[in-house]
VOGU-3710 file (C-alpha; in Angstrom, 3 decimals, decimal comma):
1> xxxxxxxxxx> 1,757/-40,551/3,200  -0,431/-37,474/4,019  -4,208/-38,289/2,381  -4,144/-38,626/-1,549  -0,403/-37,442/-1,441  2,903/-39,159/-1,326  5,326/-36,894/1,033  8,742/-37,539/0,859  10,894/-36,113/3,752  14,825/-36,231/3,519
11> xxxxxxxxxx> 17,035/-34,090/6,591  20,311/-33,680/8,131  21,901/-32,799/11,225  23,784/-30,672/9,820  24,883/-26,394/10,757  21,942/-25,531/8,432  21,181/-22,903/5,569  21,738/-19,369/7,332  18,456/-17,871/6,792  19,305/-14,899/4,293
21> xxxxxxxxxx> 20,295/-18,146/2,279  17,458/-19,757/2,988  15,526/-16,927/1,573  16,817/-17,087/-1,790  16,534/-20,653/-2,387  12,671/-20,205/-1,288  12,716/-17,426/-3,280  13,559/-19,289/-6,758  12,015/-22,171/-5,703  8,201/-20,423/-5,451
31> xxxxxxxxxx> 8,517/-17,901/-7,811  8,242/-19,491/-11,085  9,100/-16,702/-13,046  12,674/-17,222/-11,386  15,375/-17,039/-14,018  17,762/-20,552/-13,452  20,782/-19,646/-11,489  24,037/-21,232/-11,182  23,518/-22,880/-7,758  20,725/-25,263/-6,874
41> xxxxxxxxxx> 19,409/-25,837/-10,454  18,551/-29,386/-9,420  16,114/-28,052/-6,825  14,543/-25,715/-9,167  14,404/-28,323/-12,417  12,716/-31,011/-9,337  10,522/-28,028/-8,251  9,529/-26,748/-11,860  8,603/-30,326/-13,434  6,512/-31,282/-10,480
51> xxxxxxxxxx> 4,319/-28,551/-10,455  4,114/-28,286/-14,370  2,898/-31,877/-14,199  1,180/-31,893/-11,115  0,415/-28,053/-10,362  1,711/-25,549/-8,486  0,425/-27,220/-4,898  2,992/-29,808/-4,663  6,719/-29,683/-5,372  9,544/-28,843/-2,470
61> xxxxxxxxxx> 9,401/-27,435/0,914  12,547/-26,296/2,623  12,951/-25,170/6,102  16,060/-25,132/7,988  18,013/-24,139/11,678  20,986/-24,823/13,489  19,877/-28,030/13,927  19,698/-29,275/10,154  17,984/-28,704/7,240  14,635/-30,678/5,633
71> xxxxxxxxxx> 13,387/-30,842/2,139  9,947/-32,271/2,056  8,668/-33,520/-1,602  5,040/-33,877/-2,253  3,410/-35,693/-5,205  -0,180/-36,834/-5,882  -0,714/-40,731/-5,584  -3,094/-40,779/-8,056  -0,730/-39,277/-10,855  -2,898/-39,740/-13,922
81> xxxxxxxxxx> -5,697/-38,194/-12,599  -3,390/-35,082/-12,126  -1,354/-35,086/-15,007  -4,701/-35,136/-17,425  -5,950/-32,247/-15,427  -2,502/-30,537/-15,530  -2,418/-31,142/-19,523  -5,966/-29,639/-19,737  -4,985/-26,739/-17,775  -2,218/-26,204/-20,977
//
């Protein structure tokens, strides 16, 4: 919980994403004029309907090393404010 926002943090311990890899997923993540690839259309469809209904300040984070990789989510709390200013914005 970070303010008026609900943060959702999920890691591993895992080898991580090499960061050339790493790259591209930020890549189609932030840009939303990113055509849908093949791989990681679930974090792109996650990324893409938060900010449509929230705006483009929240969605997915990604950061990763040797150590693991974390995926932080952020969404407003209060959701109906955001989604009638998101609707407006339409």
């Amino acid at each position: 919980l970070n303010n008026d926002n609900l943060c959702i943090e999920i890691s591993d311990n895992g080898c991580g994403i090499p960061p050339d890899e790493l790259e591209k997923i930020r890549a189609k993540l932030y840009d939303p004029d990113t055509k849908l690839a093949e791989k990681h259309i679930g974090l792109i469809n996650v990324q893409l309907r938060i900010r449509l209904l929230y705006g483009n300040e929240y969605g997915l984070k990604i950061s990763s090393n040797t150590g693991g990789t974390k995926c932080i989510l952020s969404m407003p709390l209060n959701k109906e404010n955001h989604i009638k200013e998101a609707t407006e914005r339409v």
